[in-house]
N, C-alpha and C positions, 0 to 999 in steps of 0.2 A: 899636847894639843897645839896645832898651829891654826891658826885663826888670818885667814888674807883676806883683805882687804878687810880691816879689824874696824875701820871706825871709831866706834866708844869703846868696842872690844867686848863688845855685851856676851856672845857667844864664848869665846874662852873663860871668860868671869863666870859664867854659867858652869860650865862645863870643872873649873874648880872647884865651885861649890860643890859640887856633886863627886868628887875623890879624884880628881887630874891632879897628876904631882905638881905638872908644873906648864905654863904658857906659852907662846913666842904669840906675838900679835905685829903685824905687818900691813904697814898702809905708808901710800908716798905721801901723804899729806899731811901737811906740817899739827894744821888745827887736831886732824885725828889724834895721829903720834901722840901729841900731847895731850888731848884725854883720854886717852888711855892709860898712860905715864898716872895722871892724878889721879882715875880712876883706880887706879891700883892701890895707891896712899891711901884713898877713903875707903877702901876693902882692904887694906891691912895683909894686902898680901906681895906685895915689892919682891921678894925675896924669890918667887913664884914664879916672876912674870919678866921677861924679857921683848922690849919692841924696840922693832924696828920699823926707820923712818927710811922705805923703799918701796920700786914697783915689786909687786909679786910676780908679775911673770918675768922679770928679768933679774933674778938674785944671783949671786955670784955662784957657780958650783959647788964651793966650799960652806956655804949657808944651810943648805939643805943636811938636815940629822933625821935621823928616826923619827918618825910621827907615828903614833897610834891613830889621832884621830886629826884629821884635817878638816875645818870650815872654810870654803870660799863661795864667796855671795860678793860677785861684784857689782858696782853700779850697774844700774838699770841699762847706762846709755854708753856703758864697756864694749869696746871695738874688740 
């Protein structure tokens, strides 16, 4: 699952509960990044769950792996 612009990361968290092997959660902002990060420790699933602190539309080419299922829901007021 990749999850852009992750936020808390609610959608990917979701989306493991329910049998995703495993996560990337992606947002440039720092506060996000970071719960999501904790988010993960209080869901016991760290191991799961890979983020990154970046824009989503500009990741490096080598970033990009297979996704089954991709979530992006960006801000409201996303140019």
């Amino acid at each position: 699952v990749l999850d852009g612009f992750a936020g808390s990361g609610a959608y990917a968290f979701e989306a493991l509960s329910r049998g995703a092997v495993s996560a990337t959660l992606c947002d440039k902002h720092e506060n996000a990044s970071n719960t999501c990060r904790t988010n993960a420790e209080r869901l016991d699933c760290v191991s799961r769950v890979t983020v990154w602190r970046a824009d989503m539309m500009n990741l490096p080419t080598n970033a990009h792996a297979a996704v089954t299922l991709c979530f992006l829901d960006p801000p409201y007021a996303y140019d």
